[in-house]
N, C-alpha and C positions, 0 to 999 in steps of 0.2 A: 524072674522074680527077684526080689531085693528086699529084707526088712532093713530098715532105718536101724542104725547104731543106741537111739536112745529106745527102740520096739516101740514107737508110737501109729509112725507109718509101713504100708507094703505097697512098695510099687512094681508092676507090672505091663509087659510090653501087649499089645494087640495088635498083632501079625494083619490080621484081615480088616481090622478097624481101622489102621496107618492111626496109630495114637495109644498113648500109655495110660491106664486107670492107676488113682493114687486111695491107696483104702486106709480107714482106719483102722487097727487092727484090734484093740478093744471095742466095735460095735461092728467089725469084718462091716460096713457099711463103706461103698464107692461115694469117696469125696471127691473127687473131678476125674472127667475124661480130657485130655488133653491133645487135642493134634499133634502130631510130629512134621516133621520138616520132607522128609521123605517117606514112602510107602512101605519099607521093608526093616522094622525094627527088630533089634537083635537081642545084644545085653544091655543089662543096667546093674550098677551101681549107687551107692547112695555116699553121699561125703561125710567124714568122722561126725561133723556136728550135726550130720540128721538134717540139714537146710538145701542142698541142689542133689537132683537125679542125675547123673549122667547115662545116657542111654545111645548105644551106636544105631547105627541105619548103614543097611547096603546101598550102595548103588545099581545101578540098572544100566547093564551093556558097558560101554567106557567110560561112563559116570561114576566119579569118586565116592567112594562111602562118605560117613559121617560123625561126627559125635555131636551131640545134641544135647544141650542143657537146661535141666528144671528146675526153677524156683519152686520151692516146695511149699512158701508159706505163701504165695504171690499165685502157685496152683497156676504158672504159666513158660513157656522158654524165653531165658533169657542170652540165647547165645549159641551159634555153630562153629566148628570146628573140623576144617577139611582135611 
């Protein structure tokens, strides 16, 4: 879990879901579920101005992990990183 720098957002990974929910944290109400890119999400981060998640992902057997990145106002990925 990750609150946002300015406390507007809390994001959060879903292990079993393979995708991260983005809450609001003044009405704790899920403002998107979003896919992720691989199935085993880890940590998450949020960047100083409160705008991209960064969120890692394992790999699976020789397959490289991940970092994976959220648009936060866009509520989509805009980008991985091997």
């Amino acid at each position: 879990l990750a609150v946002s720098p300015d406390g507007a957002r809390l994001v959060g990974t879903n292990k079993r879901g393979k995708s991260i929910s983005v809450f609001d944290v003044a009405t704790a109400r899920e403002l998107a579920r979003i896919p992720t890119h691989k199935g085993v999400v880890h940590g998450v981060v949020i960047s100083p101005d409160s705008r991209y998640a960064f969120v890692t992902q394992e790999g699976r057997g020789s397959e490289a992990g991940i970092l994976e990145v959220f648009d936060l106002r866009a509520m989509a990925s805009v980008g991985i990183v091997e």
